[in-house]
C-alpha positions as CSV (number, residue, x, y, z in Angstrom):
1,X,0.0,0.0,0.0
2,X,2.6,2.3,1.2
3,X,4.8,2.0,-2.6
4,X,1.1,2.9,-4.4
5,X,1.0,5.9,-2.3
6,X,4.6,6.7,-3.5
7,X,3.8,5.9,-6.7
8,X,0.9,8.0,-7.2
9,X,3.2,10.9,-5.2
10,X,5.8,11.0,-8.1
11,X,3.2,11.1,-10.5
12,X,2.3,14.0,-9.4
13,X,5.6,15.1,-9.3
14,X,6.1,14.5,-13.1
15,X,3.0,16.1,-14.0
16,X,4.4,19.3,-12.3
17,X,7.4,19.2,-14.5
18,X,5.2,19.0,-17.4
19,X,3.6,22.0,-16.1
20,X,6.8,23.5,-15.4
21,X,8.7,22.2,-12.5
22,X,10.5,25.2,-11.4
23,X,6.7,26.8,-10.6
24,X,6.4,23.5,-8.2
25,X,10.5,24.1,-6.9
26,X,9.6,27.2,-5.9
27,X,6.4,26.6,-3.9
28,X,8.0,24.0,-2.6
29,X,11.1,26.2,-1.0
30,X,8.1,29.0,0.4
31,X,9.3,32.0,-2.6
32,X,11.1,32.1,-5.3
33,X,14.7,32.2,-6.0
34,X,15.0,33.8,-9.1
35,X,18.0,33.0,-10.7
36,X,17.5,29.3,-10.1
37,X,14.0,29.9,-11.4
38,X,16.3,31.4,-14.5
39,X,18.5,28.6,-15.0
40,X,15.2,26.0,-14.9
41,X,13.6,27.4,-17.8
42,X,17.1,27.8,-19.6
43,X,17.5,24.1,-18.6
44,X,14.0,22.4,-19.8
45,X,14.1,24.7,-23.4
46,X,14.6,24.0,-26.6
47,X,17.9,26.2,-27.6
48,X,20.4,25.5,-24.6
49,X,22.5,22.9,-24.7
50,X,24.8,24.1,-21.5
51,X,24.8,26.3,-19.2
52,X,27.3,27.7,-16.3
53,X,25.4,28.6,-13.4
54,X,27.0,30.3,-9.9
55,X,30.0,32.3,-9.7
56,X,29.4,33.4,-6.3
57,X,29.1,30.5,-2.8
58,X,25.6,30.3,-1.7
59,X,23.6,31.0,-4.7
60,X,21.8,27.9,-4.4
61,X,23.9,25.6,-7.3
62,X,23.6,22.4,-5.6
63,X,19.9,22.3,-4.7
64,X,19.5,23.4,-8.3
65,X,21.7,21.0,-9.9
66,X,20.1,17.9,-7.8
67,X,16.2,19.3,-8.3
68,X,17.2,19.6,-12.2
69,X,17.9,15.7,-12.4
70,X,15.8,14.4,-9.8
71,X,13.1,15.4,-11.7
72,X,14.2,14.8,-15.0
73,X,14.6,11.1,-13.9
74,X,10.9,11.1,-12.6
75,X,10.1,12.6,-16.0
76,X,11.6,10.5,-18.4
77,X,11.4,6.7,-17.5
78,X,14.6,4.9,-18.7
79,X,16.9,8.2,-19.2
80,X,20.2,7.9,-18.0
81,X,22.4,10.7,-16.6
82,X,25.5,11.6,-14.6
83,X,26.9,13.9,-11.8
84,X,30.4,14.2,-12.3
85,X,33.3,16.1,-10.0
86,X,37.2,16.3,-9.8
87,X,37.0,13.9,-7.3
88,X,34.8,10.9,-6.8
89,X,34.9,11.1,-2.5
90,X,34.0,14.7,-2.4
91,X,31.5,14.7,-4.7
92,X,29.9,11.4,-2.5
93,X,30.5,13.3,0.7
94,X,28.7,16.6,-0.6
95,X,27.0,16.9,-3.3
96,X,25.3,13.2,-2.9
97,X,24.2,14.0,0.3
98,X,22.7,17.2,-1.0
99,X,21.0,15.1,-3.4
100,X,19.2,12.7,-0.4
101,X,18.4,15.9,1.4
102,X,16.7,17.0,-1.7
103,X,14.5,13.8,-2.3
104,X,13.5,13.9,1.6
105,X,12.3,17.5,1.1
106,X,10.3,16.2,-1.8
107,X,8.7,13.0,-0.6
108,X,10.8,10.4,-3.2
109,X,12.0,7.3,-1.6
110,X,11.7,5.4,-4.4
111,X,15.0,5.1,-5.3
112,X,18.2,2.8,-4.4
113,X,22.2,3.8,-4.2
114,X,24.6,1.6,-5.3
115,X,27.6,3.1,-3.5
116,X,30.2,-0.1,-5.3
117,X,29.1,0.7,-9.0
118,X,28.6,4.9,-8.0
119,X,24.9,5.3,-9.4
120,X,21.6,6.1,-8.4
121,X,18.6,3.9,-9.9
122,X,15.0,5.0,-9.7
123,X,11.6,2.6,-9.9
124,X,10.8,3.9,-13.6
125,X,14.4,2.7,-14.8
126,X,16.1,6.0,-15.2
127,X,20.0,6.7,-13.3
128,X,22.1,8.6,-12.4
129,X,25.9,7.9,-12.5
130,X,28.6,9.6,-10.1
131,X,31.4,10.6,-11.9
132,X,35.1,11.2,-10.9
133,X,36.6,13.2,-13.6
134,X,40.1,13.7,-12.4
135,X,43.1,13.9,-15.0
136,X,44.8,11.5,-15.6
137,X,48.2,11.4,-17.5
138,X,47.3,7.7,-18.4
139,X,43.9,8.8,-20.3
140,X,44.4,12.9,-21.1
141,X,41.5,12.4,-23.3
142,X,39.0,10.8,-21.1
143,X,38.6,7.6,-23.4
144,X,37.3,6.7,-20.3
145,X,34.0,7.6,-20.7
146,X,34.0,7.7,-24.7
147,X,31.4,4.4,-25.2
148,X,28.9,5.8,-22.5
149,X,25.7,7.6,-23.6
150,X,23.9,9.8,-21.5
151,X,20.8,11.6,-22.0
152,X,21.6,15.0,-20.1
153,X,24.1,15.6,-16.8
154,X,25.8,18.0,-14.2
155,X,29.5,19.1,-14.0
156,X,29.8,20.1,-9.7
157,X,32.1,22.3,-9.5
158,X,33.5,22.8,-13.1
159,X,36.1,25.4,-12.0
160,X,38.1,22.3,-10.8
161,X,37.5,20.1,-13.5
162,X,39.7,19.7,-16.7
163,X,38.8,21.2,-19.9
164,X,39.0,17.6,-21.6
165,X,36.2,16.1,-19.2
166,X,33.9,18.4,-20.7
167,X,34.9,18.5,-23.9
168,X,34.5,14.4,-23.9
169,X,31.1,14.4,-22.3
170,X,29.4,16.8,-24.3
171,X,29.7,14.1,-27.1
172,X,27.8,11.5,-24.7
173,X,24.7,13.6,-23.6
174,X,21.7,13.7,-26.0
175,X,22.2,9.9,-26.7
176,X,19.7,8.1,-24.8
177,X,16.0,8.5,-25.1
178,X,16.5,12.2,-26.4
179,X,14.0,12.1,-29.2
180,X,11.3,9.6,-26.9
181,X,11.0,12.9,-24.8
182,X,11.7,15.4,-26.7
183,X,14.9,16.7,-25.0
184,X,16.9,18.0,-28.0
185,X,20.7,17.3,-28.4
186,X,21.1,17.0,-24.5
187,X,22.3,19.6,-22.0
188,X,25.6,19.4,-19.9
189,X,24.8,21.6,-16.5
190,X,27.8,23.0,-14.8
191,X,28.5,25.0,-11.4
192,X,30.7,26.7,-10.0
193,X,32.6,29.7,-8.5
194,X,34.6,32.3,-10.5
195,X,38.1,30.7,-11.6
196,X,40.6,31.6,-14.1
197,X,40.5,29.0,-16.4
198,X,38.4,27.1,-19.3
199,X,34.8,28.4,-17.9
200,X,36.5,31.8,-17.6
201,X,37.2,32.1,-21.6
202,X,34.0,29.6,-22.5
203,X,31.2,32.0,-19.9
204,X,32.3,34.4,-18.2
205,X,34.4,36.0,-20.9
206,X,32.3,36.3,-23.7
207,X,29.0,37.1,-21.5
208,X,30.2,39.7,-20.4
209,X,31.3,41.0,-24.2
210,X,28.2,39.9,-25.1
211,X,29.6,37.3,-27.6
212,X,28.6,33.8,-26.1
213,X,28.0,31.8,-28.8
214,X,23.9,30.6,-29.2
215,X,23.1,27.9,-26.5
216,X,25.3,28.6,-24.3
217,X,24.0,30.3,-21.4
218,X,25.8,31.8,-18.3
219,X,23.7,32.5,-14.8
220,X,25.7,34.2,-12.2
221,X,24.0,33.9,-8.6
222,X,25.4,35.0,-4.9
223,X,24.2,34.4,-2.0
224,X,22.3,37.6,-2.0
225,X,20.5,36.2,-4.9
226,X,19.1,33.3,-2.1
227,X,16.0,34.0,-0.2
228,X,16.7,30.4,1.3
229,X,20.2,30.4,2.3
230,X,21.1,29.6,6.0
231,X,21.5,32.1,8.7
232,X,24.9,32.7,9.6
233,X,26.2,31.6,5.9
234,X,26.5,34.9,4.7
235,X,28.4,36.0,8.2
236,X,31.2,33.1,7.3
237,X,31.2,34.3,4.1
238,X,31.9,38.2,4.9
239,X,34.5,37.2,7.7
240,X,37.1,35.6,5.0
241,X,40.1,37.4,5.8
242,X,41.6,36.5,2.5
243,X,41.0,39.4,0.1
244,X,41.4,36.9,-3.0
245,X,39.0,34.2,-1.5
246,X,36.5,36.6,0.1
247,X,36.4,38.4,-4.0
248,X,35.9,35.1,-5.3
249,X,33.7,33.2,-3.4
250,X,31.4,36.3,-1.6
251,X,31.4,38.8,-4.3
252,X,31.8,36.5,-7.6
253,X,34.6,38.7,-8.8
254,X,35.7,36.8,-11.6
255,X,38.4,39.6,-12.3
256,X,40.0,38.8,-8.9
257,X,43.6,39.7,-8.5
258,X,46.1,37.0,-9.3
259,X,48.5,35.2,-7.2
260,X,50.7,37.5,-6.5
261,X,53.6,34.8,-7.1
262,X,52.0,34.2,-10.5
263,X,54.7,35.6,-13.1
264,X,51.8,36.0,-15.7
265,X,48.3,37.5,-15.5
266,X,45.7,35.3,-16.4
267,X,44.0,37.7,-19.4
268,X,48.0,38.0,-20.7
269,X,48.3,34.6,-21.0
270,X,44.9,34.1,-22.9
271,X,46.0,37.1,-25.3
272,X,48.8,34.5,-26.9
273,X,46.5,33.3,-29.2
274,X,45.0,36.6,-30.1
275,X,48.2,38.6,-30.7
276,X,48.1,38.6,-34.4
277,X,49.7,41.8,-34.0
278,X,53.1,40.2,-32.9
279,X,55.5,40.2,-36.3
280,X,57.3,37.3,-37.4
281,X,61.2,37.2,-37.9
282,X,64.3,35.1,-37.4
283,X,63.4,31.4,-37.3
284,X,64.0,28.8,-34.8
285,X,63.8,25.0,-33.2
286,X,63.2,24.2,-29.5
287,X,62.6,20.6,-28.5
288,X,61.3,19.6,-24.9
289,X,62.6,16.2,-24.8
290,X,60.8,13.6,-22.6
291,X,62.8,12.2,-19.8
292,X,60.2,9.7,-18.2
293,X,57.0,8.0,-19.3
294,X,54.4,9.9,-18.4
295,X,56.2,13.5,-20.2
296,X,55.2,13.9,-23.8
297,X,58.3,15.2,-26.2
298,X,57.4,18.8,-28.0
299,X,58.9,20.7,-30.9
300,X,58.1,24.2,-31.9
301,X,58.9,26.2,-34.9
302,X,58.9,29.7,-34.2
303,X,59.5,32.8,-36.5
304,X,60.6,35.7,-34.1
305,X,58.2,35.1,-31.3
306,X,55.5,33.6,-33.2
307,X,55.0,30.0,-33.1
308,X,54.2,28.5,-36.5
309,X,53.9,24.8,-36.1
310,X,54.5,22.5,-33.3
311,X,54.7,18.5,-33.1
312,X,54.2,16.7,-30.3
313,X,55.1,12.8,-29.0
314,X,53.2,10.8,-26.4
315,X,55.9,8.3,-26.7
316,X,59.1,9.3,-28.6
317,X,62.1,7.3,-29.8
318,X,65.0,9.2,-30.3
319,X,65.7,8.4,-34.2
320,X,61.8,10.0,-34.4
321,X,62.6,12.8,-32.7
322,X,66.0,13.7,-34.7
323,X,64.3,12.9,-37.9
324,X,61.5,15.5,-36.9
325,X,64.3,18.0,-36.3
326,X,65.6,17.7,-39.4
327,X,62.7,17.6,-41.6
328,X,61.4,21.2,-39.9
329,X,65.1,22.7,-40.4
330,X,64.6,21.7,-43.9
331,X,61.0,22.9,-44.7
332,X,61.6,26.0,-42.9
333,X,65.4,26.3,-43.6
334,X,66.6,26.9,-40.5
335,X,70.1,26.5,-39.2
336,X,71.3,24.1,-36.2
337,X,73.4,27.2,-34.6
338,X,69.4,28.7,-34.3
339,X,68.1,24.8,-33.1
340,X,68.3,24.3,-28.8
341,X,67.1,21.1,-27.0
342,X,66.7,20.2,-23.7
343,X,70.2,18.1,-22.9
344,X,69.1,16.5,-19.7
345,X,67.8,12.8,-19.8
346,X,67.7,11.9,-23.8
347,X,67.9,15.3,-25.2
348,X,71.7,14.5,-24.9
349,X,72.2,12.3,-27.0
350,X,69.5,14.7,-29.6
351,X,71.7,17.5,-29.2
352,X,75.0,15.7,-30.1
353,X,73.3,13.6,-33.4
354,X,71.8,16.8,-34.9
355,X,74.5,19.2,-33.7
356,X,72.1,21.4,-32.0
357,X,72.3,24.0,-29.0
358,X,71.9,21.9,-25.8
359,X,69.9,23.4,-22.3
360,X,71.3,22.9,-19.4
361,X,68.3,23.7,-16.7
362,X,70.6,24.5,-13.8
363,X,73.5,26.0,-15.7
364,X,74.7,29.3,-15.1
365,X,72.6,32.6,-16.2
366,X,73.9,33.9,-19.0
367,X,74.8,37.9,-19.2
368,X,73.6,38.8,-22.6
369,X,76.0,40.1,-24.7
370,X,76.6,43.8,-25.6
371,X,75.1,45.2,-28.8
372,X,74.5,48.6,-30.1
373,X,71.0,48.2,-29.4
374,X,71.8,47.0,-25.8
375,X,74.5,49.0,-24.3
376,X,76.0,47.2,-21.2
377,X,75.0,49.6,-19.1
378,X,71.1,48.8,-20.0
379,X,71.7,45.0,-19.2
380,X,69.6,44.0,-16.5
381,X,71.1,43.2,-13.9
382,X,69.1,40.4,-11.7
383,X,70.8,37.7,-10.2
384,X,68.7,34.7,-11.0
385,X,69.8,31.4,-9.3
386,X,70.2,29.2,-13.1
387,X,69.4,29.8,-16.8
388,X,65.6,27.6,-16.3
389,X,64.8,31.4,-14.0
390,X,66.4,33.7,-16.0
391,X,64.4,32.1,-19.2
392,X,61.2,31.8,-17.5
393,X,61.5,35.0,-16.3
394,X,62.3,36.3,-19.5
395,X,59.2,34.3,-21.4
396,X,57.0,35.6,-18.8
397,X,58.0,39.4,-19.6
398,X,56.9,38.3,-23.4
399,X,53.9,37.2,-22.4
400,X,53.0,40.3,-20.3
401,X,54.1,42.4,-22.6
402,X,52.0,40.8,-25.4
403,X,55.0,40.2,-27.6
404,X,54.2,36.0,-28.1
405,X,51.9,34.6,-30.6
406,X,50.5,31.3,-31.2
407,X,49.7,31.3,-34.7
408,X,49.4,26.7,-34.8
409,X,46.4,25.5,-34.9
410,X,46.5,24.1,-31.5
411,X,43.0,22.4,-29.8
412,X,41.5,23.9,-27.1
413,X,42.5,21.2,-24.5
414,X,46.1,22.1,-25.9
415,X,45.3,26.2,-25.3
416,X,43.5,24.8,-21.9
417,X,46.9,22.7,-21.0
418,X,48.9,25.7,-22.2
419,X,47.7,28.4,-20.1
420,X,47.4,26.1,-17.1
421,X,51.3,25.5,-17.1
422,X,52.0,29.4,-18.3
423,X,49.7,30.2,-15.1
424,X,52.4,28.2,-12.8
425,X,55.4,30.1,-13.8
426,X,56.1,31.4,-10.1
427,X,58.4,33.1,-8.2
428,X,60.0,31.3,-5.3
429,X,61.6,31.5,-2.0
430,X,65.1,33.2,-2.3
431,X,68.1,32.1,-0.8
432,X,70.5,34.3,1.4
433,X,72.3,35.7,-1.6
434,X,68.5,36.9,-3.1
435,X,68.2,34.8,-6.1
436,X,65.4,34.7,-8.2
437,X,64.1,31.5,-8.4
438,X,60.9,29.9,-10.2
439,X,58.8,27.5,-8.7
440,X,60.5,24.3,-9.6
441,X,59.2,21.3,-11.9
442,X,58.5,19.0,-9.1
443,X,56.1,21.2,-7.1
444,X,54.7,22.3,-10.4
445,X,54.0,18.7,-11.7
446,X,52.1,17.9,-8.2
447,X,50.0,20.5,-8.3
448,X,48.9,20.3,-12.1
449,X,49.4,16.1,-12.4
450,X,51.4,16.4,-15.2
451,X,54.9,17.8,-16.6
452,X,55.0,21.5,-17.9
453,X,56.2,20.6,-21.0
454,X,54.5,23.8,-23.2
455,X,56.2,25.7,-20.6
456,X,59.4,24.3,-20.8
457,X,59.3,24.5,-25.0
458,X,58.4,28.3,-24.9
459,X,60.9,28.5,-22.1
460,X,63.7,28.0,-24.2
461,X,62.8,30.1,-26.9
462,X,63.7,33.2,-24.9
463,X,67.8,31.5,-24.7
464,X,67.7,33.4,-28.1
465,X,66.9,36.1,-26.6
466,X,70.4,36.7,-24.8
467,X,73.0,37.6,-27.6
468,X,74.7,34.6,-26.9
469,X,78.0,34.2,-28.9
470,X,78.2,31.4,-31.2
471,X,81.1,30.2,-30.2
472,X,80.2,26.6,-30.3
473,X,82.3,23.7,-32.2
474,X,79.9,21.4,-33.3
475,X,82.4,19.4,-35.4
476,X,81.7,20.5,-38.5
């Protein structure tokens, strides 16, 4: 008796959605929140296919994101759809919970958890799957999840999430029961607060210029914007003594002020594919050259600052890599005295087959040389603990000086890797003798999961940069 009554309950339920469920979700909370009310009708239309909704803490994303597929499960008998977060554990010890909480509110029970396969399964047939969408080196392109088919599903905060997650799933949502109901090609919700990242150039960005492109919709809600948050929330939220946190996550400030270790501002480092300006001139060759595994081996082309073409190696042999140094000297007819690898691991024995320019990480800065256009008494003088600082340093002044341009063809989880390992380039602690220093690979590599190998191939471009004398024998 009691599963009829439950039964007959939802039904209900899914006749409000037909209705127009946010009309029912906002009864339901006593008022109306309006910018989730917003996001609901963006979210049961006919144009959007995904939407970015938050950019503030406390407007309300999670309760939206779990009514959203709650009842679109109830809705649509046999649809299947995900929830998906950086990290499978927090997303079970948050946002899952904020999902029972919103089924108690709302009288469903009839539903079951499997917490060994990471889905929930309603009575009608429909389910949700709990994603974790962390990178890994092992499977950059998420191949993971390339044979699933979803019909819709929610990215929890997408701010932390890489840009090839999203780019994979939006290929499996609109693939399951789609046309039964009427759903379109499928929509991909995300949330989250402001970061400087993908959902900074794909939302924020261009909705602010007024250019995002059709379909694409972005909601920004605070907690002012919530009539239901909890007392004392917005309290905790004014008492962040960090200025950078308290503009992010109370205000929404999306144009927060960097790190101030960060070498690069964010918007500079987004304007090297833009900066069409940037004239071409004197060609050149740097190779990154894997040392382990897991490190991919790069090599750029560049004419002046303006990289041209670029090939990269998952796994490299090093007869490949020469032979791909040689074939771009030859298309682009570029000398070896203008060709630089790096020398550690493999790039040794690179740098002695194609008589190239070899760099040495933790060699000695280099004083550049004296020209007519650089007096010696205009040479900068800072004292940078090895050449890897002075470089970085130097590629960092390029970047904010708008001077570097990446003219490739390059994907956007490339440009999304790219600015990710430009945005690391950090000052570090100094030593006693007041050194610069940059934070170093390791510490870098933990943070982002992977080797800064774009970093380390623009890196070396600026060695070019120092009037060096070529004084080298290569045995010719």
């Amino acid at each position: 008796m009691e599963t009829n009554i439950i039964l007959n309950k939802e039904q209900i339920y899914t006749e409000a959605f037909k209705r127009g469920f946010f009309d029912f979700i906002t009864v339901s909370q006593n008022g109306k929140h309006l910018k989730q009310e917003a996001a609901l009708k963006k979210l049961t239309d006919d144009e959007t296919f995904d939407l970015l909704y938050g950019g503030a803490a406390g407007g309300g994303k999670s309760f939206l994101g779990c009514c959203w597929l709650l009842f679109m499960c109830l809705s649509c008998p046999g649809t299947t759809w995900f929830i998906g977060r950086e990290e499978l554990k927090r997303l079970k010890d948050s946002t899952l919970l904020t999902f029972f909480k919103v089924c108690k509110e709302f009288g469903i029970t009839s539903y079951s958890f499997n917490g060994q396969m990471n889905y929930i399964q309603f009575f009608n047939g429909s389910r949700i799957s709990l994603l974790d969408l962390k990178f890994l080196p092992s499977d950059p392109l998420y191949e993971r999840y390339g044979s699933v088919e979803y019909t819709g599903g929610w990215i929890e905060e997408a701010g932390e999430v890489h840009f090839g997650a999203f780019d994979t799933l939006k290929t499996r949502v609109g693939r399951n029961l789609n046309d039964k109901y009427n759903l379109g090609r499928g929509k991909i919700f995300l949330t989250a607060n402001p970061k400087k990242n993908w959902i900074y150039t794909y939302y924020y960005k261009p909705s602010i210029n007024s250019e995002l492109e059709a379909g694409r919709v972005f909601i920004q809600a605070k907690i002012v914007d919530n009539p239901f948050k909890e007392s004392g929330y917005e309290a905790n939220l004014n008492a962040i003594t960090d200025p950078i946190t308290r503009a992010r996550l109370r205000d929404g400030n999306w144009e927060y002020d960097d790190d101030p270790t960060a070498l690069c501002s964010y918007d500079n480092i987004i304007s090297i594919f833009k900066n069409n300006h940037v004239q071409k001139g004197v060609k050149y060759i740097t190779a990154d050259i894997a040392r382990f595994g897991s490190d991919k081996a790069r090599i750029a082309v560049w004419e002046g600052w303006v990289l041209v073409e670029q090939v990269s190696f998952a796994i490299s042999a090093q007869t490949l890599i020469q032979d791909t140094i040689l074939a771009l000297r030859v298309k682009y007819s570029i000398p070896t005295k203008n060709c630089i690898a790096d020398e550690d691991g493999l790039g040794g024995g690179i740098v002695d087959n194609c008589a190239i320019l070899g760099f040495v990480n933790n060699s000695t800065p280099i004083l550049p040389k004296e020209t007519k256009e650089n007096p010696l008494n205009k040479i900068k003088a800072e004292n940078y603990a090895n050449l890897q600082a002075q470089c970085i340093y130097g590629l960092a002044e390029k970047i904010n000086e708008n001077e570097f341009y990446v003219e490739c063809e390059l994907s956007q989880s490339d440009k999304e890797e790219i600015a990710l390992e430009l945005s690391w380039m950090k000052t570090y602690k100094t030593d006693d003798e007041r050194k610069l220093r940059v934070l170093p690979k390791e510490k870098v590599k933990e943070n982002i999961g992977h080797s800064p190998d774009w970093r380390d191939l623009f890196m070396m471009r600026y060695y070019f940069e120092l009037n060096i004398p070529r004084e080298v024998d290569f045995g010719w």
